[in-house]
C-alpha positions in Angstrom: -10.1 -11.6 3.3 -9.7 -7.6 3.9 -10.6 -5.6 1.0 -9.8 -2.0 1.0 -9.8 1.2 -1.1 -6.9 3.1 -1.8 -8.2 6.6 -2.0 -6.4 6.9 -5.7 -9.7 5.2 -6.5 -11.6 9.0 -6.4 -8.5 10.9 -7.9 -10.6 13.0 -10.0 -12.7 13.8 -6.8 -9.7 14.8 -4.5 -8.6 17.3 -7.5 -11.9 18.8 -7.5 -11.6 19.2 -3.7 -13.1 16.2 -2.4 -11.6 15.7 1.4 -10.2 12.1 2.1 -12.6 12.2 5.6 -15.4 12.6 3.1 -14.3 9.6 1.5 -14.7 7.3 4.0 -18.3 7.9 3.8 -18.3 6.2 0.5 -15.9 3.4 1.2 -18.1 2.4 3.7 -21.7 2.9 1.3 -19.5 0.6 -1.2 -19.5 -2.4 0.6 -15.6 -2.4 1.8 -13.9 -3.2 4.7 -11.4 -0.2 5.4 -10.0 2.6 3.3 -6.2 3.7 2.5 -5.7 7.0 2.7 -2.4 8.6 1.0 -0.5 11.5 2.4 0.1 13.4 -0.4 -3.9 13.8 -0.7 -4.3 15.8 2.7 -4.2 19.4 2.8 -4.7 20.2 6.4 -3.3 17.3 8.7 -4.5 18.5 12.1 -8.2 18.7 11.0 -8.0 15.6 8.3 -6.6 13.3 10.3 -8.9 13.2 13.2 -11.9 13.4 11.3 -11.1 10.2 8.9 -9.9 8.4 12.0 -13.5 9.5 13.8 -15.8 8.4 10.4 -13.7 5.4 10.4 -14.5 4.1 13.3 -18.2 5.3 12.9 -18.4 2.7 10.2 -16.5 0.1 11.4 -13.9 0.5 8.7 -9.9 -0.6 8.9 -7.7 2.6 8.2 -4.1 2.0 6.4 -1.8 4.9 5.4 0.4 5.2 2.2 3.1 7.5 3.2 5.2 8.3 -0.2 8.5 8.6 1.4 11.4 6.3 2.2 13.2 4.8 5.1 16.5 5.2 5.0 18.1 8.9 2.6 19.9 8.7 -0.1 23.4 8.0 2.3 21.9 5.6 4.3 20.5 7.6 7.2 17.0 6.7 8.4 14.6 9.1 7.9 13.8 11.4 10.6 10.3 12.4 9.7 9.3 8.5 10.3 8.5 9.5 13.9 6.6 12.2 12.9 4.5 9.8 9.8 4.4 7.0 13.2 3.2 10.2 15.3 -0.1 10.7 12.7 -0.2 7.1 11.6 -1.6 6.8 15.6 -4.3 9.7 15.5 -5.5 7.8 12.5 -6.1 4.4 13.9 -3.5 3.0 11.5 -3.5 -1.0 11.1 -0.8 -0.6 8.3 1.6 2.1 7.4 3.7 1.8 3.5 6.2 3.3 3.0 9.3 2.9 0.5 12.6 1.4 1.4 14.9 3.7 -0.3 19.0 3.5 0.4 19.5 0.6 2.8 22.5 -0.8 0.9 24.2 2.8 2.2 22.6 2.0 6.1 25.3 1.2 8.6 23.5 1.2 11.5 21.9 -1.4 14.1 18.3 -2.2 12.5 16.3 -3.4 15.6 17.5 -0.5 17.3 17.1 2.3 15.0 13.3 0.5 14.4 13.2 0.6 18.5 11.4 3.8 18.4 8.4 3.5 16.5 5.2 1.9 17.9 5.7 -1.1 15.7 3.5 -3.5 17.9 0.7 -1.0 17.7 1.0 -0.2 13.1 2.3 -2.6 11.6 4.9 -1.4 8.8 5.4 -2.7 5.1 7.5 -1.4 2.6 6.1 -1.8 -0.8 7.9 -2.0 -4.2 7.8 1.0 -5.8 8.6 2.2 -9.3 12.3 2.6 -8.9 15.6 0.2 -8.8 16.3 1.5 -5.7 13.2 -0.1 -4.1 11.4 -1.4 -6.8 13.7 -4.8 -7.2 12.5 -8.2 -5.7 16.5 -8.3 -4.2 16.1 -5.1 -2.8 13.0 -5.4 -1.2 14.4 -9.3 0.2 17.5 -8.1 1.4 16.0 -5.4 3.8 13.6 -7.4 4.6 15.8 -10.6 5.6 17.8 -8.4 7.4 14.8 -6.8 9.6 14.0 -10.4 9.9 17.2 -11.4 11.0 17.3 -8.9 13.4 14.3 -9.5 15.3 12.0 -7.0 13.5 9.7 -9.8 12.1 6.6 -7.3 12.0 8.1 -5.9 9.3 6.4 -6.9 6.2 5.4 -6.4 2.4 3.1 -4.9 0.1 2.9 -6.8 -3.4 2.0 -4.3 -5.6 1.1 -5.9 -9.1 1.3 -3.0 -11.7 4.5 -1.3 -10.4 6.3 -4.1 -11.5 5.7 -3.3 -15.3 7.6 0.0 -14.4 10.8 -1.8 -13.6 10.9 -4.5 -15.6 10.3 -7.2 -12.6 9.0 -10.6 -13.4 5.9 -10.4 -11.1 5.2 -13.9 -10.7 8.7 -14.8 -9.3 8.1 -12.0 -7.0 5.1 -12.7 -6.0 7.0 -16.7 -5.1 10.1 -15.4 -3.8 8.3 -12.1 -1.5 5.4 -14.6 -0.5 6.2 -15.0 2.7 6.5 -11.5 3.6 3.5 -10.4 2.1 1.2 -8.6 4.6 -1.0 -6.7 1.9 -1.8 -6.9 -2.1 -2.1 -3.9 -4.0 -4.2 -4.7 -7.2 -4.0 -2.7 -10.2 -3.3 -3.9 -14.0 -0.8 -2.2 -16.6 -1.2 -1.6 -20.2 1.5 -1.2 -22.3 1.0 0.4 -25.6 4.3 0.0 -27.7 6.3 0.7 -24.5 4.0 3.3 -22.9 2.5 2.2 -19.9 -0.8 3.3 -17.9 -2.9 2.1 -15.1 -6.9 0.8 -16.8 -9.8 1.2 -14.5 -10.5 -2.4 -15.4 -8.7 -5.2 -13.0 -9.3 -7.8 -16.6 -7.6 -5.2 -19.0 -3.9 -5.3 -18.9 -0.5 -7.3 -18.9 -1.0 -9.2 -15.9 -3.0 -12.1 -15.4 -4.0 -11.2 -11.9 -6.2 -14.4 -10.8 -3.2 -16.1 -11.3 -1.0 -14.1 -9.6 -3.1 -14.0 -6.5 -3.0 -17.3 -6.1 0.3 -17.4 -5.3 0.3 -15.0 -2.6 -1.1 -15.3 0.7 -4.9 -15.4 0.8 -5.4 -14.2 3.8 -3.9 -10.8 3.9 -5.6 -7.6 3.4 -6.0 -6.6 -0.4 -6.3 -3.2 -2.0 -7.7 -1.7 -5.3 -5.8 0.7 -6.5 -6.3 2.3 -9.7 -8.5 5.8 -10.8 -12.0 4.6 -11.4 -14.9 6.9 -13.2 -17.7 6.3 -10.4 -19.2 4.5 -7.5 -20.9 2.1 -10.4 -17.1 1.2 -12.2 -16.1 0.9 -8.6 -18.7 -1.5 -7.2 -18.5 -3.3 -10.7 -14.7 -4.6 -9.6 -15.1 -4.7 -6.1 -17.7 -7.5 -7.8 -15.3 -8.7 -9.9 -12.7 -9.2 -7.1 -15.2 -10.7 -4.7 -16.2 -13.0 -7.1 -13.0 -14.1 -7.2 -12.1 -14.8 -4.3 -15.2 -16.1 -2.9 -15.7 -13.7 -0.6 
């Protein structure tokens, strides 16, 4: 078991100027095994990078990347800043890279070789379901990723995340059965839903979703994430508890 901490964790931190590098400092003082650090959270790329893949390694930690972006435009076309997200992905020391599927009921192309030119063998990619119907469906998500399969691409794998599915309405349990076997990473979070609003608690136990259970249908030996804003280092180490607990690590 691979726990690490999606840098969402210190949102209140990176708005007050807190640089991701810096966080890797306290991922590591936490007790976890590798930080996920999200795009839209650097400011400088040149200098960020380097320096989170350079305290990384300094503690021994695993380094994923959560790119909010999609693979294929709205008409089908891949994306042609996935080189470039491949390109930084590698000055970090990526094991994982997310990104969203987007359009590939409009893609008309050759899969295996429009994947050909990303270092694939080197970061391994998962697309994850995110909070639209475009992406966010357990069909959508299978039929992309049956068709990667089918075409030889069977790196290609999936991020369970358990709270986005309260945004579209998904049955997270048969997700979590059907997507099984293509599940490379867990993103933990909870939802509560308070007469139809939703929001993301800083509590793993308070929500919707009965997340033990859920777990246990997935694979257990995959890397798992907590993502959801948390106070301080004392809420976080509390559910890194709670999770460890859990899972007997």
């Amino acid at each position: 078991m691979t726990l690490i901490l999606n840098t969402w964790i210190f949102e209140a931190d990176v708005k007050n100027g807190a640089k991701q590098a810096d966080l890797v400092d306290r991922v590591a003082k936490l007790g976890a095994d590798g930080i996920e650090v999200r795009r839209e959270y650097f400011t400088d790329l040149a200098s960020e990078l380097p320096e989170v893949a350079k305290r990384a390694k300094a503690h021994n930690l695993v380094v994923d990347y959560s790119v909010p972006d999609v693979l294929f435009e709205d008409d089908g076309s891949l994306n042609p800043k996935l080189g470039d997200y491949f390109k930084e992905g590698q000055i970090l020391g990526l094991k994982k890279i997310k990104f969203n599927i987007g359009h590939f009921d409009k893609f008309t192309g050759d899969l295996k070789a429009a994947f050909s030119q990303f270092p694939l063998d080197e970061i391994q990619m998962n697309v994850e379901n995110d909070q639209t119907q475009v992406s966010g469906t357990v069909t959508a998500i299978k039929t992309f990723l049956d068709a990667a399969h089918a075409a030889g691409l069977t790196s290609l794998g999936y991020v369970y995340d358990l709270g986005n599915w309260a945004f579209t309405h998904g049955d997270a349990e048969e997700a979590a059965k059907v997507l099984a076997p293509y599940t490379h990473y867990i993103h933990l979070k909870n939802t509560t839903d308070e007469d139809g609003k939703l929001g993301t608690p800083d509590d793993l136990d308070t929500g919707i979703f009965d997340w033990r259970h859920l777990i246990s249908i997935l694979p257990s030996d995959q890397y798992y994430a907590l993502e959801y804003p948390m106070a301080d280092d004392a809420q976080i180490s509390s559910q890194i508890k709670l999770f460890k607990d859990e899972v007997g690590a």
